[in-house]
C-alpha positions in Angstrom: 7.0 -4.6 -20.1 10.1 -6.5 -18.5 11.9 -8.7 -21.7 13.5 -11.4 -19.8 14.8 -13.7 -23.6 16.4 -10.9 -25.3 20.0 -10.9 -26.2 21.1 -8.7 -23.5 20.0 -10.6 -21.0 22.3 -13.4 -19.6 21.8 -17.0 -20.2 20.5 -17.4 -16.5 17.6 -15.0 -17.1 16.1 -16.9 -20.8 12.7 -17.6 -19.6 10.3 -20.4 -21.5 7.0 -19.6 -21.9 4.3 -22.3 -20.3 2.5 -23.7 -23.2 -0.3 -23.9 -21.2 -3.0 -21.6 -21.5 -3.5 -18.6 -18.7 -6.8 -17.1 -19.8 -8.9 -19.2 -17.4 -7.2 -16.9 -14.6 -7.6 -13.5 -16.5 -11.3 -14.2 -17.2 -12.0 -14.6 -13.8 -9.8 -11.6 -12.6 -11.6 -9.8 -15.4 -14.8 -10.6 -14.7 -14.6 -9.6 -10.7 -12.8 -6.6 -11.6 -9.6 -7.8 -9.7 -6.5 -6.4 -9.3 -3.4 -8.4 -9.2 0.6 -7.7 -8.3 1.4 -10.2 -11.1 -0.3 -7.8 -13.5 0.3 -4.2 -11.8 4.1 -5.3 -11.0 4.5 -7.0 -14.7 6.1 -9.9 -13.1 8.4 -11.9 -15.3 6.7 -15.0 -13.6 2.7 -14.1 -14.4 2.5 -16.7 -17.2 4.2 -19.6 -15.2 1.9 -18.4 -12.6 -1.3 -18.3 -13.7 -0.7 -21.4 -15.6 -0.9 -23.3 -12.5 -3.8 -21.0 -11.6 -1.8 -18.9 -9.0 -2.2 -15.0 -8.6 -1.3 -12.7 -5.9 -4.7 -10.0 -5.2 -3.7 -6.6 -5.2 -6.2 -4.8 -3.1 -7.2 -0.9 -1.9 -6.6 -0.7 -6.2 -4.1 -0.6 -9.0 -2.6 3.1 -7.9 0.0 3.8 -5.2 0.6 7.1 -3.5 4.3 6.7 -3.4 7.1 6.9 -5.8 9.3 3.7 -5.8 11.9 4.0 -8.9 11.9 0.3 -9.0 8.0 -0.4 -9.2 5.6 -0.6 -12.7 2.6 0.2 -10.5 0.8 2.8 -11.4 1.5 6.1 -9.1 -1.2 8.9 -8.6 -4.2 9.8 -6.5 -6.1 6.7 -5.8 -9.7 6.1 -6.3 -12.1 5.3 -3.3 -11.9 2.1 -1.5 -14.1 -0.8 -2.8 -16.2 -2.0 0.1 -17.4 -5.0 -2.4 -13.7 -6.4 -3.1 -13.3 -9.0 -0.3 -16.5 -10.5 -1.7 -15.7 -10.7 -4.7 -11.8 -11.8 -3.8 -13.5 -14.9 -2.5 -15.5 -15.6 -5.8 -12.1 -15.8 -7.5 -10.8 -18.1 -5.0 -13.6 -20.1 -5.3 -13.4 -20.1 -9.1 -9.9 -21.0 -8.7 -9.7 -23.5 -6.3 -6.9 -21.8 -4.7 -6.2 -23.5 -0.7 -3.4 -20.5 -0.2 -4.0 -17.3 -1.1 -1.8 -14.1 -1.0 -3.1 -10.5 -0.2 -1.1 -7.9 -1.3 -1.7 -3.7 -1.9 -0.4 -0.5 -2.9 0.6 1.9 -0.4 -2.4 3.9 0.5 -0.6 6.7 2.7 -4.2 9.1 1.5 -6.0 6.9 4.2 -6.2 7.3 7.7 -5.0 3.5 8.5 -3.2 3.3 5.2 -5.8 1.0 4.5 -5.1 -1.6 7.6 -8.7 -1.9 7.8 -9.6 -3.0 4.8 -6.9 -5.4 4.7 -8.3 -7.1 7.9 -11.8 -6.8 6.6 -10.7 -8.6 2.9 -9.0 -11.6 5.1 -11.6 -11.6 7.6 -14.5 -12.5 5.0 -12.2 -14.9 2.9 -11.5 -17.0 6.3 -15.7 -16.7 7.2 -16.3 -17.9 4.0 -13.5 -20.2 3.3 -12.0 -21.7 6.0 -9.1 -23.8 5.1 -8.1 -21.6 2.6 -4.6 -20.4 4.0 -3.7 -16.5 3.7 -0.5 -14.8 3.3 -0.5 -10.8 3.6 2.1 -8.8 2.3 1.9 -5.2 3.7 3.2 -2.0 3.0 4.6 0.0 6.4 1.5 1.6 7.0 4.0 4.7 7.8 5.1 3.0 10.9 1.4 3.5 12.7 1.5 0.2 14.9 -2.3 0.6 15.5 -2.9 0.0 12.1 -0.5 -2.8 12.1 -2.2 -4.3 14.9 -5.8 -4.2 13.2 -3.9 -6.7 9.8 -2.7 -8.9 12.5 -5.6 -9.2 14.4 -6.7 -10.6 11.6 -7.3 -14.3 10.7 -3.8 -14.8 8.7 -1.6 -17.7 8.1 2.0 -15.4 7.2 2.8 -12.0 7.7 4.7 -10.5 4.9 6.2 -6.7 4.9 9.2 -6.8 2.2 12.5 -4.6 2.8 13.1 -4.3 -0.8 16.7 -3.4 -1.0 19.9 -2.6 1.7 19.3 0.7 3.9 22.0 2.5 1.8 19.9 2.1 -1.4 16.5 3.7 0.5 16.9 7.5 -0.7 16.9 6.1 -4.5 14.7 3.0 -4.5 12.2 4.0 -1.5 12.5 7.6 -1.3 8.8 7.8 0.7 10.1 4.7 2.7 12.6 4.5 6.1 14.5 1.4 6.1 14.6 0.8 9.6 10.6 1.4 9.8 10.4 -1.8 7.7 12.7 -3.7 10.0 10.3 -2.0 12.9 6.9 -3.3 11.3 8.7 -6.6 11.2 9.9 -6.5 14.3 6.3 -5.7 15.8 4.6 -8.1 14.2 6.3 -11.2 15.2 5.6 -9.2 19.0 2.2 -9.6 18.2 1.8 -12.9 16.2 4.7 -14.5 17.7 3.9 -18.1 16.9 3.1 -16.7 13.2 5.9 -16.9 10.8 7.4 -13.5 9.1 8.8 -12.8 5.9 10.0 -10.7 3.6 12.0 -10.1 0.7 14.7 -8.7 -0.9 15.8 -7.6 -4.6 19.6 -7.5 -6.0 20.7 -5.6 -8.9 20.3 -2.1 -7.9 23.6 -1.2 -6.7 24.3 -3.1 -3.4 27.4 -5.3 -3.4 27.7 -8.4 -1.4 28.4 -7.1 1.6 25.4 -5.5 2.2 23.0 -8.1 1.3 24.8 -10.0 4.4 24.1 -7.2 6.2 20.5 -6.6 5.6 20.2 -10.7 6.2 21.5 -10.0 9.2 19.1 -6.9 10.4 16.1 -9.4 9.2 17.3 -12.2 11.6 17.5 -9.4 14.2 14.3 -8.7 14.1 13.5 -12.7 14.1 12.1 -12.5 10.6 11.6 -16.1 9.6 11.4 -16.5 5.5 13.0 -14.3 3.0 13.4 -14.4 -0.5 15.8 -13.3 -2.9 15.6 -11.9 -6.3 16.9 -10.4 -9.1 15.6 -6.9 -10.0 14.4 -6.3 -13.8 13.9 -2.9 -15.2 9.6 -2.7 -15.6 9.6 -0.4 -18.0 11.3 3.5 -19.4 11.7 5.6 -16.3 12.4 3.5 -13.8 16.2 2.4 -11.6 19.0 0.7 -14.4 20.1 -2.7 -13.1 23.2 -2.2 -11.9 24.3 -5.9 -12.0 23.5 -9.1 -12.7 23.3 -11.6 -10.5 24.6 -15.0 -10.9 23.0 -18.2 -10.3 26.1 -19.0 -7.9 26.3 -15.6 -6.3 22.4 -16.8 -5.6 22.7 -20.0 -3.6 26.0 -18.1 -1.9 22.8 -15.7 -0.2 20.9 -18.5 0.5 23.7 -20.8 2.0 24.5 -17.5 4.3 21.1 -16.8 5.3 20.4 -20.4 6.2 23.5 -20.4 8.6 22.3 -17.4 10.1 18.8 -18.5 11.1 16.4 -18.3 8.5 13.7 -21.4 8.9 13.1 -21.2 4.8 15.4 -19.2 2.1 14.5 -18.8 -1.7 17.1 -17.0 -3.9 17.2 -17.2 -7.4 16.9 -15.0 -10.2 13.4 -15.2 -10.6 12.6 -15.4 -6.9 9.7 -13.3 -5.9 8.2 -12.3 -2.5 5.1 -14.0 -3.3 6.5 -16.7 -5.8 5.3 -20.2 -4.8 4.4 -18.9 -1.6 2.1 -21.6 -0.9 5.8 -24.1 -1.1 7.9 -21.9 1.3 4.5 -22.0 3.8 4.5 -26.3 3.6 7.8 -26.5 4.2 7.9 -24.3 7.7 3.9 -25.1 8.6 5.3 -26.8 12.0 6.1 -23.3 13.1 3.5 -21.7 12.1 0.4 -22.7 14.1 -2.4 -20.4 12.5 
């Protein structure tokens, strides 16, 4: 588990713990047999999260079929898809209260459609059931099959989400099963077939770029008329996984976000703690005149 308030951390990355409690949200991910990123990813933000009763689905299961060395979820053969999980996606909501939801998954790349299907299907019956809940997905690349792209956004969602991760030079060590120019691609395609839907997507620092190259990968984003990223620092999960290379400071921070403002970007986040789905439903209010879903 990421320790974000031991001494080797800087000052910048001492965390405090909500006081309030967050067991309302397991018990109802526990009790629908839910998975979430918060919990698979061991975000360093789950407790602030789930304080103020906020979690981030992870569907198609809790086991990837690729081999990211920055990522806590489990990898391995995955089990069989759940055909009962959007149902039971919408109980949590429901239980919740949640009015903005994010869908996320692991990379399914055993299934036909990388599981594009099933992604539509989840959002489908979470719309039917409960309209003015707003959705977010956040997609893997679906190995570049635009078919399978199409079928998510064909789909009733409010933002389309497909994270980078890291710079294109950092790829063959971070993503070694992922192209960085396929990302850019999936991004590219999917404002081509939402086009007055926002796109996002997210970046971390701390694994070995240099300034340089986060302006450049802000650049290939706008390029590809992505509209919202976020920035982050990246936090060792756990034994195995990539070192951090650096630490990131707070001012180093607001320099990305002052850049990637100037170049285009309708909403920026970038802060050590930033996350791709990390008060998602704030970054949505604040560019919701541009995107009409």
């Amino acid at each position: 588990m990421t320790r974000i308030s031991t001494g080797q951390f800087p000052l910048w990355l001492k965390k405090k713990i909500p006081s309030t409690t967050t067991c309302s949200v397991e018990n109802v991910l526990k009790s629908n047999r839910l998975h979430t990123v918060c919990q698979s990813a061991r975000c360093p933000n789950k407790s602030e999260c789930f304080s103020k009763q906020r979690a981030t689905f992870l569907i198609l299961g809790n086991i990837c079929t690729r081999h990211c060395s920055f990522c806590s979820v489990k990898q391995g053969t995955p089990r069989e898809v759940d055909t009962l999980e959007p149902e039971r996606i919408v109980l949590a909501i429901e239980k919740l209260k949640l009015k903005y939801v994010v869908i996320t998954s692991v990379s399914r790349d055993d299934l036909y459609d990388g599981g594009a299907a099933h992604f539509a299907h989840t959002v489908n019956v979470v719309k039917r059931r409960l309209p003015n809940v707003s959705v977010e997905v956040l997609t893997p690349d679906f190995q570049g099959d635009l078919g399978a792209l199409k079928t998510v956004c064909d789909s009733n969602i409010t933002i389309f989400n497909h994270n980078v991760e890291t710079i294109k030079r950092l790829y063959p060590i971070i993503r070694p099963n992922a192209q960085y120019e396929r990302s850019l691609t999936v991004l590219q395609k999917a404002k081509e077939m939402l086009q007055n839907i926002c796109t996002k997507s997210g970046l971390m620092v701390g694994l070995g770029e240099n300034d340089n190259d986060v302006f450049e990968a802000l650049d290939d984003l706008r390029s590809v008329q992505c509209d919202i990223v976020t920035i982050g620092q990246y936090l060792k999960p756990c034994e195995g996984k990539h070192e951090v290379a650096r630490f990131v400071k707070p001012e180093v921070f607001e320099k990305y976000e002052q850049y990637a403002k100037k170049i285009g970007f309708t909403f920026v986040s970038a802060g050590p703690f930033v996350r791709s789905s990390y008060k998602a439903d704030e970054a949505y209010a604040s560019v919701r005149s541009e995107c009409f879903a």
